[in-house]
BAMI-524974 format. One record per residue (C-alpha): chain; residue number from 1; x, y, z. Coordinates in Angstrom, 1 decimal, decimal comma. Each point is the difference from the previous one (the first is absolute). Example, Ala and Ser with C-alpha at 12.3 -4.5 7.8 and 13.67 -1.06 7.14 Angstrom:
REM residues 2
c k u v w
A 1 12,3 -4,5 7,8
A 2 1,4 3,4 -0,7
REM end
This chain:
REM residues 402
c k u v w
A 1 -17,4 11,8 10,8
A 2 4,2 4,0 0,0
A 3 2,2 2,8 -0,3
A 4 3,9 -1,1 0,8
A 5 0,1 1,7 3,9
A 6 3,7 1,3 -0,6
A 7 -1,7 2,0 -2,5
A 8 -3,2 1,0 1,9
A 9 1,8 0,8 3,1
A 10 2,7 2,2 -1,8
A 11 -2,9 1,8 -1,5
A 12 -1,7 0,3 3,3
A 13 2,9 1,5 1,1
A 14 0,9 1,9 -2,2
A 15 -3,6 1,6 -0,2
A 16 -0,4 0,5 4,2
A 17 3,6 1,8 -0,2
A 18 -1,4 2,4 -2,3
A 19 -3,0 0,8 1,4
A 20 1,1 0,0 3,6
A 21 2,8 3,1 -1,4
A 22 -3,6 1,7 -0,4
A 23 -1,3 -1,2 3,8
A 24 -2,5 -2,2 -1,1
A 25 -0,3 -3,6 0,0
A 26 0,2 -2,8 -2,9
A 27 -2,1 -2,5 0,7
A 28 -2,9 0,2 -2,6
A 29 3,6 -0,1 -2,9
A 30 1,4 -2,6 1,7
A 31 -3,5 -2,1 0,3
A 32 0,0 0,1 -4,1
A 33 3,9 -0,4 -0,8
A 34 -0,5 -3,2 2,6
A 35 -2,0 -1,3 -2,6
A 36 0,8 1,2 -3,1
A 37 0,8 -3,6 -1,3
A 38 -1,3 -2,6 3,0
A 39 -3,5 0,3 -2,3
A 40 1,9 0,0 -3,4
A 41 -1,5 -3,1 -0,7
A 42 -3,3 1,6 -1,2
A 43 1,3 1,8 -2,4
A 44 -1,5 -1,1 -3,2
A 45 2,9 -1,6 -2,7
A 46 0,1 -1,0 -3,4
A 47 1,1 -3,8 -1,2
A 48 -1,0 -2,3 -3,5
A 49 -3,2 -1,0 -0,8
A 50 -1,6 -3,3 1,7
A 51 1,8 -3,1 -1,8
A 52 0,0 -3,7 1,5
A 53 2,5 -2,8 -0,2
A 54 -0,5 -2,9 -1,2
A 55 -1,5 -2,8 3,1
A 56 2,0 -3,4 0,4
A 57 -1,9 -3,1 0,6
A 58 2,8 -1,6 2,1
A 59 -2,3 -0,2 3,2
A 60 -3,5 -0,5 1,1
A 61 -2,2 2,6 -0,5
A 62 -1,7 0,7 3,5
A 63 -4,2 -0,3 0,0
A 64 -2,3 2,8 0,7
A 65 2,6 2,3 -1,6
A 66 -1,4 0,9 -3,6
A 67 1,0 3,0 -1,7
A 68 -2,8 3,1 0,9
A 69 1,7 3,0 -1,1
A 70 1,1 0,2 -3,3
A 71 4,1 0,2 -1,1
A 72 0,5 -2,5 3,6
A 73 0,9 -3,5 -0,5
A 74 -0,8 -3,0 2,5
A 75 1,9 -0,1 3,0
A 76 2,2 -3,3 -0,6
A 77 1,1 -1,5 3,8
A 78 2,8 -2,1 0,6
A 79 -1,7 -3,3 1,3
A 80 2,2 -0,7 2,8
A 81 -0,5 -0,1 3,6
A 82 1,5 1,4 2,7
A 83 3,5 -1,5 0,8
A 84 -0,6 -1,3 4,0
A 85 -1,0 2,4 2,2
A 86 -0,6 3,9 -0,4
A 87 2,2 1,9 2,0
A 88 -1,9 1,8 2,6
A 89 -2,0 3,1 -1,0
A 90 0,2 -0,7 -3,6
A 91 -2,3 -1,5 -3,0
A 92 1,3 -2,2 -3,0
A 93 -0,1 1,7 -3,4
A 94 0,4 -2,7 -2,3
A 95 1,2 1,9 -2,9
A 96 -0,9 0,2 -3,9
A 97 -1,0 2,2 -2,6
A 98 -1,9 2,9 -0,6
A 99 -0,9 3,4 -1,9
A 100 1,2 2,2 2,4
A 101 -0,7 4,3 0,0
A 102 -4,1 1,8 -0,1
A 103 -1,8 1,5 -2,8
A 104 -0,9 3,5 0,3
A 105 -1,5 0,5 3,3
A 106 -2,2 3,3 -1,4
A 107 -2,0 -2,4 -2,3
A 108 -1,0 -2,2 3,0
A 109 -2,7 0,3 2,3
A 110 1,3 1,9 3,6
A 111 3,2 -0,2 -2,1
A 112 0,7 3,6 1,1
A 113 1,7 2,9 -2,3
A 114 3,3 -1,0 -0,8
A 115 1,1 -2,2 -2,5
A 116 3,2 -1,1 1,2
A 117 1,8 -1,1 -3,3
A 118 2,9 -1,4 1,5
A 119 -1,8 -3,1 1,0
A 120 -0,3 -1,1 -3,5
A 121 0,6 -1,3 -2,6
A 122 -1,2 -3,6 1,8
A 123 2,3 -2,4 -0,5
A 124 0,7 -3,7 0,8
A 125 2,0 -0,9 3,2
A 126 0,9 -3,4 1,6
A 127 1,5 -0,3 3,5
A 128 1,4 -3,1 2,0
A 129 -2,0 -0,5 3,3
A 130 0,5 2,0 3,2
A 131 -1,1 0,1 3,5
A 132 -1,5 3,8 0,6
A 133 -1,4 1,4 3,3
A 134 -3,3 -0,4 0,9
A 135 -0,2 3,7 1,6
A 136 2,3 3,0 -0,5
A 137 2,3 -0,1 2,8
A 138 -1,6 1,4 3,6
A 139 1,5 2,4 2,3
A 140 0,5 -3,0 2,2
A 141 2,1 -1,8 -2,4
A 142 1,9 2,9 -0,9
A 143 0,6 1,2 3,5
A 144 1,6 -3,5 0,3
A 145 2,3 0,4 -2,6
A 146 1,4 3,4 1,5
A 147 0,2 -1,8 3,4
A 148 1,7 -2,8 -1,1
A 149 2,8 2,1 -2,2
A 150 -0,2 3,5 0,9
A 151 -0,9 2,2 -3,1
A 152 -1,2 2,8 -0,6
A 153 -2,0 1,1 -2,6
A 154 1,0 2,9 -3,1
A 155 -3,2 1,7 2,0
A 156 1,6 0,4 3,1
A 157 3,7 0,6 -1,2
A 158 0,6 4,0 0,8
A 159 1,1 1,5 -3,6
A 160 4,1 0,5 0,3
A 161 1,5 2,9 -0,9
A 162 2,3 -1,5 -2,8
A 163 -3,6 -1,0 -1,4
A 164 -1,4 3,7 0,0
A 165 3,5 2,0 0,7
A 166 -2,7 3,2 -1,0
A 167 -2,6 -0,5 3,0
A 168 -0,6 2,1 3,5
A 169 1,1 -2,9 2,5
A 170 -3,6 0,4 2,0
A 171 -1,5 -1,3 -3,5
A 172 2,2 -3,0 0,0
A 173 -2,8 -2,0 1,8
A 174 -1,3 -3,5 -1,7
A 175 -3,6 -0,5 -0,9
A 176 -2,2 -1,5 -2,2
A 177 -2,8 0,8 -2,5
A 178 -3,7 -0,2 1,8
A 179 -3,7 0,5 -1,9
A 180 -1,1 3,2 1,2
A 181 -4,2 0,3 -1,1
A 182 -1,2 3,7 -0,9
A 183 -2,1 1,6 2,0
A 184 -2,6 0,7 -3,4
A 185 -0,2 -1,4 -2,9
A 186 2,7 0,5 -2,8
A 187 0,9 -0,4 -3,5
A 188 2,0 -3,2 -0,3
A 189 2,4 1,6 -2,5
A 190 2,8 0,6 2,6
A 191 0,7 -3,0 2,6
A 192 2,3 2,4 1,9
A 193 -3,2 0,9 2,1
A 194 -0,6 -3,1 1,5
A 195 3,5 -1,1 1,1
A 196 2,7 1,6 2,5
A 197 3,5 -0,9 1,5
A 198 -0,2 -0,6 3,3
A 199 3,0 0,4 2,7
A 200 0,0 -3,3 1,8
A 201 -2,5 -2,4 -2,1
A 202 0,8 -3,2 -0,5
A 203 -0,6 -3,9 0,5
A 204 -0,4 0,5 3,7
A 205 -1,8 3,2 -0,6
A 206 -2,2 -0,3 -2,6
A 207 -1,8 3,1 0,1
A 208 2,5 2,4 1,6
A 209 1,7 0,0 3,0
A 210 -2,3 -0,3 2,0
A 211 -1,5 -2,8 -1,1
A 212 1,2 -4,0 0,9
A 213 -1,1 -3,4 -0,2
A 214 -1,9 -0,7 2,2
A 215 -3,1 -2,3 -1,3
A 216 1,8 -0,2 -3,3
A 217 2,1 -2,9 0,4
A 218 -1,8 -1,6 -2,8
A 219 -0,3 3,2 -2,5
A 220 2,6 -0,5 -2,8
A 221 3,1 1,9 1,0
A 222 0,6 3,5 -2,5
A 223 2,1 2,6 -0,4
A 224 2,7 -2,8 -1,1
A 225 1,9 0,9 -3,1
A 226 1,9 -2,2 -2,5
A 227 3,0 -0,6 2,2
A 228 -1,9 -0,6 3,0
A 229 -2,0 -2,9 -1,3
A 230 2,8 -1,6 -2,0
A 231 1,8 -0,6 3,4
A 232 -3,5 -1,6 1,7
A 233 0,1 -2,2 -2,9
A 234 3,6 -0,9 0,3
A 235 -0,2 -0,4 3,8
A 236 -3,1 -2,2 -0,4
A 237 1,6 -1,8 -2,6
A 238 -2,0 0,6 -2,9
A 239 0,1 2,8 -2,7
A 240 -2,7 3,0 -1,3
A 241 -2,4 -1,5 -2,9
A 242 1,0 0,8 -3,4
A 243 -2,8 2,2 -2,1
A 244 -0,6 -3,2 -1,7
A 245 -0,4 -2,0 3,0
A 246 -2,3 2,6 1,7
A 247 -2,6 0,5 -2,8
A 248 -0,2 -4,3 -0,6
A 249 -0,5 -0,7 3,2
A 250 -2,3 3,0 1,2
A 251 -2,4 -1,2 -3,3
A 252 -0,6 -3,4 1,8
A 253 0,3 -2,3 -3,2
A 254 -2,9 2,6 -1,4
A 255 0,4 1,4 -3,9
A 256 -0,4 3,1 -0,8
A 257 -2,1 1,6 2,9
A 258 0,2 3,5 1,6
A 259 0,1 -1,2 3,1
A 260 1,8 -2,3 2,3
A 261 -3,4 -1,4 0,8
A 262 -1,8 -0,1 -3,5
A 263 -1,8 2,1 -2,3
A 264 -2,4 2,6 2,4
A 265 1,3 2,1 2,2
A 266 -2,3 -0,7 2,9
A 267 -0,8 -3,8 -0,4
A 268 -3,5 -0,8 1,5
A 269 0,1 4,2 0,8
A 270 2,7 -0,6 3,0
A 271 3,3 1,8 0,0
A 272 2,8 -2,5 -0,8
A 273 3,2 2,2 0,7
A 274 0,8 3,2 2,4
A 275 -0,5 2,9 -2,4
A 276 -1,5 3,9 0,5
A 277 -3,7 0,5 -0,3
A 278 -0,9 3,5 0,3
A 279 1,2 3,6 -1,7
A 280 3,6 -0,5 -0,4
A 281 2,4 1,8 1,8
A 282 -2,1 1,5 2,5
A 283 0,2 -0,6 3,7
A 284 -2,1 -2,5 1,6
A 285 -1,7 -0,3 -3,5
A 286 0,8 -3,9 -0,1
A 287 -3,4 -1,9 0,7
A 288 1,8 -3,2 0,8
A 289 -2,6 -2,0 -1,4
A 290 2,7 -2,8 -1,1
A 291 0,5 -0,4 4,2
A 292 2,5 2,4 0,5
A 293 1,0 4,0 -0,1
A 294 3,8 0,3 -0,9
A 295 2,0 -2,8 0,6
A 296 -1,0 -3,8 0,7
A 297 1,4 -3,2 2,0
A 298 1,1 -2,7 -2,6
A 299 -2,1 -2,7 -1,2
A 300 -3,6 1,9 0,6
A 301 -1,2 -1,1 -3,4
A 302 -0,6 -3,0 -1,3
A 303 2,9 -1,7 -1,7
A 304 1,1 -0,5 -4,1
A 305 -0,1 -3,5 -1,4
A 306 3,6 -0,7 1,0
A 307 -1,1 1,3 3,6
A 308 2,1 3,4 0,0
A 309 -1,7 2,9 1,8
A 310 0,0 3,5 -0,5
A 311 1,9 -0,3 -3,7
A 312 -2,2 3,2 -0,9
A 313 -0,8 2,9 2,5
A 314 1,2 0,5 3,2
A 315 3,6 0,9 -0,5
A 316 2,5 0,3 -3,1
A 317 2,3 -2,4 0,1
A 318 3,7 0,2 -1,4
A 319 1,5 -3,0 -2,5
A 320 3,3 -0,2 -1,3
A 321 0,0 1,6 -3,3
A 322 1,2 2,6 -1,1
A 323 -2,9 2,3 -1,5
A 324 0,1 0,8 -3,9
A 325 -3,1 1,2 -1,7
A 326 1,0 -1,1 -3,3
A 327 1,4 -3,8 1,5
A 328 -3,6 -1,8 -1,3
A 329 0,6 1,4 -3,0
A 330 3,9 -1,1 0,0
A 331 -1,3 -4,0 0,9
A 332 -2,6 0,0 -2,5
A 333 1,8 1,4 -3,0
A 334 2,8 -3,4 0,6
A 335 -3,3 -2,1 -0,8
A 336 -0,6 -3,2 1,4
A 337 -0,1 -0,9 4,1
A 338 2,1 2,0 2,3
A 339 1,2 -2,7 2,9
A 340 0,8 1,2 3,6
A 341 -0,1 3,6 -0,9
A 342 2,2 2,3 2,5
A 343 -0,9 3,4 -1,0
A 344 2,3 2,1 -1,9
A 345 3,2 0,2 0,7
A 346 -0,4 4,2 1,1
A 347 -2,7 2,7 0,4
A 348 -1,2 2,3 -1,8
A 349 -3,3 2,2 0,4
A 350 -0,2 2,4 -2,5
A 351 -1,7 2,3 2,5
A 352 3,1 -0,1 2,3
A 353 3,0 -1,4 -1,7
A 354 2,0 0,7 2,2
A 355 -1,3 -1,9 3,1
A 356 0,3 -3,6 0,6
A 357 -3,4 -2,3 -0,6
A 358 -1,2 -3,1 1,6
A 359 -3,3 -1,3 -1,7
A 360 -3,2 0,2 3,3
A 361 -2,9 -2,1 -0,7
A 362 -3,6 -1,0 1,8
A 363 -0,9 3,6 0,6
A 364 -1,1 1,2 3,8
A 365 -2,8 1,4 2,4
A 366 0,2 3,3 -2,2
A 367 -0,7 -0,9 -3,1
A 368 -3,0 0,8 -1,7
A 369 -1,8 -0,2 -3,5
A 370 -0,2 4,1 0,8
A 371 4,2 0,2 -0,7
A 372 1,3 -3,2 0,2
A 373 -1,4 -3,7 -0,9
A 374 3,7 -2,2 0,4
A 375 -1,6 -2,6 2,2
A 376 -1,0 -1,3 -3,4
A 377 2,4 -2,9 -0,2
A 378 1,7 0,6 -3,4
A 379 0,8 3,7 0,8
A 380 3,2 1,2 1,5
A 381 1,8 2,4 2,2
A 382 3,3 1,5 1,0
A 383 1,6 1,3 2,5
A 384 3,9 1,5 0,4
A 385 1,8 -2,4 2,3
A 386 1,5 1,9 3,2
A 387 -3,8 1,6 0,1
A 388 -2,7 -1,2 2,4
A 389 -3,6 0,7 0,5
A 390 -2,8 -1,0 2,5
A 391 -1,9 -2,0 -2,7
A 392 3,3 -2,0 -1,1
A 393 0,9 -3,1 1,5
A 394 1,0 -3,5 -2,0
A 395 -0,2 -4,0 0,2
A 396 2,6 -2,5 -0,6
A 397 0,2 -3,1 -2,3
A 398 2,2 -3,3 -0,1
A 399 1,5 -2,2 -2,4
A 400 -1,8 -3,2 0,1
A 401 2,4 -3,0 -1,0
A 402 -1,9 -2,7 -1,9
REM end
């Protein structure tokens, strides 16, 4: 999932004032100040060794869920049904118990290079059951919100002056964060290449300005940050998923795999989520041999086993807590079962103190076992939370009262 935009904008700024005193323009500073945290999430940080919980025996242990992957304990679901009828668009999650976080991807087949520590140790969670969308919410859907109440996303705000008293007035223009590919191959040690802010992106402009809609009513909307999806979900009546909530129901009652789907990657050798084949960043390098080059509609991929789609690839989706990497650590050290958890009660990303963290998860179209493997369900993501991106969108859940 990002760098606060006050922040990168001020820097952008700043930088094009400079450089236009020598007659020259900014862009290629402000592409990589745009982005200086929007892909902090891949940095690599340290937490505790692996450590589980110990498991209650209060419900009934699902079957076909055993334990594969050592240090994860069965999946225990809630057996409870549905209370009447699901509210339209959404699945039943019936709630329970479970080891929640990853092992080290590195040590796992297609696990990619990082190790991202701050998805362990595994620890025990239960939750109460929940109604979650089926899909990430559309660009229909959103556009329905905005019609109905008027708003107007942080990506289409123009920057104020009292925000950035510092900045030339003609840079005071809003935008949004866009994937950029290389023309050539390049090392993958510095992300600002493949990213750039761009004057007039957002949710009805995905690519730029002068891109639209059109034929992407049912693409899941982006460029949405924190803000901008709380007030869909408040609008719609329902709320953002907890972390908790996310990684329990986008496991599908499974234990301990890597994927939403199971244990392989390419079940029966077909794609089973919208990621990048091909020499990462480089333009037109993606194969699209999962179906799709860049972005995809919802629901192309067959469903998990509580019937959610596209709960890894696609699109990064937001949840409601506040990203720590050492809150795993902070759970498992108080021993026993952490109930409901809500996420820490602030942020803090050692890599950026300073800015403001919601915790991403499911990954998107651009990730890649080359740089980044987060559509592996127990890994995570974060993103600052007035900062948008075309591969960022989100889902909403419900409570379901039994």
């Amino acid at each position: 999932m990002s760098t606060v935009i006050n922040r990168t904008k001020r820097r952008h700024h700043k930088r094009e004032h400079k450089r236009a005193a020598n007659g020259r323009i900014a862009l290629a500073a402000a592409t990589a100040l745009a982005v200086v945290g929007l892909l902090a999430w891949w940095l690599l940080l340290r937490s505790r060794p692996v450590h589980d919980a110990a498991v209650s025996s209060a419900t009934k242990v699902l079957p076909g869920t055993p334990n594969t992957q050592p240090n994860f304990e069965a999946t225990i679901v809630n057996p409870t049904s549905a209370p009447g009828a699901l509210p339209e668009g959404m699945v039943y999650i019936p709630g329970g118990e479970f080891s929640m976080g990853s092992l080290d991807p590195t040590e796992m087949f297609c696990g990619g290079d990082q190790p991202m520590d701050d998805a362990r140790p595994l620890h025990r969670v239960y939750l109460d059951a929940f109604f979650m969308d089926a899909t990430e919410v559309t660009n229909e859907e959103f556009d329905r919100f905005v019609k109905a109440t008027g708003y107007v996303t942080v990506a289409e705000r123009k920057p104020t002056r009292e925000e950035f008293p510092d900045a030339p007035e003609e840079n005071l223009v809003a935008g949004s964060v866009v994937y950029s590919p290389t023309p050539r191959p390049v090392a993958l040690d510095n992300h600002y290449q493949w990213w750039s802010y761009v004057h007039g992106a957002n949710w009805r402009h995905p690519d730029g300005p002068s891109s639209n809609l059109k034929s992407r009513e049912k693409f899941p909307v982006v460029h949405v940050a924190y803000e901008d999806a709380a007030a869909y979900a408040k609008w719609a009546g329902k709320r953002l998923p907890t972390e908790a909530e996310f990684e329990f129901a986008a496991r599908g009652g499974l234990s301990g795999k890597p994927y939403a789907w199971g244990d392989e990657l390419k079940p029966d050798g077909k794609w089973a989520a919208n990621i990048y084949q091909g020499k990462f960043p480089v333009k037109g390098a993606d194969s699209g041999e999962d179906g799709f080059k860049g972005i995809a509609p919802v629901a192309q991929y067959r469903p998990n086993g509580y019937g959610l789609f596209d709960v890894a690839g696609n699109v990064w989706e937001w949840t409601s807590d506040w990203y720590r990497a050492d809150y795993y650590s902070t759970l498992a050290s108080q021993g026993g079962i952490a109930r409901n958890p809500q996420g820490p009660s602030s942020s803090l990303d050692p890599s950026e103190p300073g800015q403001p963290k919601r915790v991403q998860r499911g990954g998107s179209f651009l990730c890649t076992e080359q740089f980044c493997t987060r559509y592996m369900v127990g890994t995570r993501g974060k993103g600052e939370v007035r900062s948008a991106t075309n591969h960022l969108g989100f889902r909403c859940v419900k409570d379901a009262r039994t």
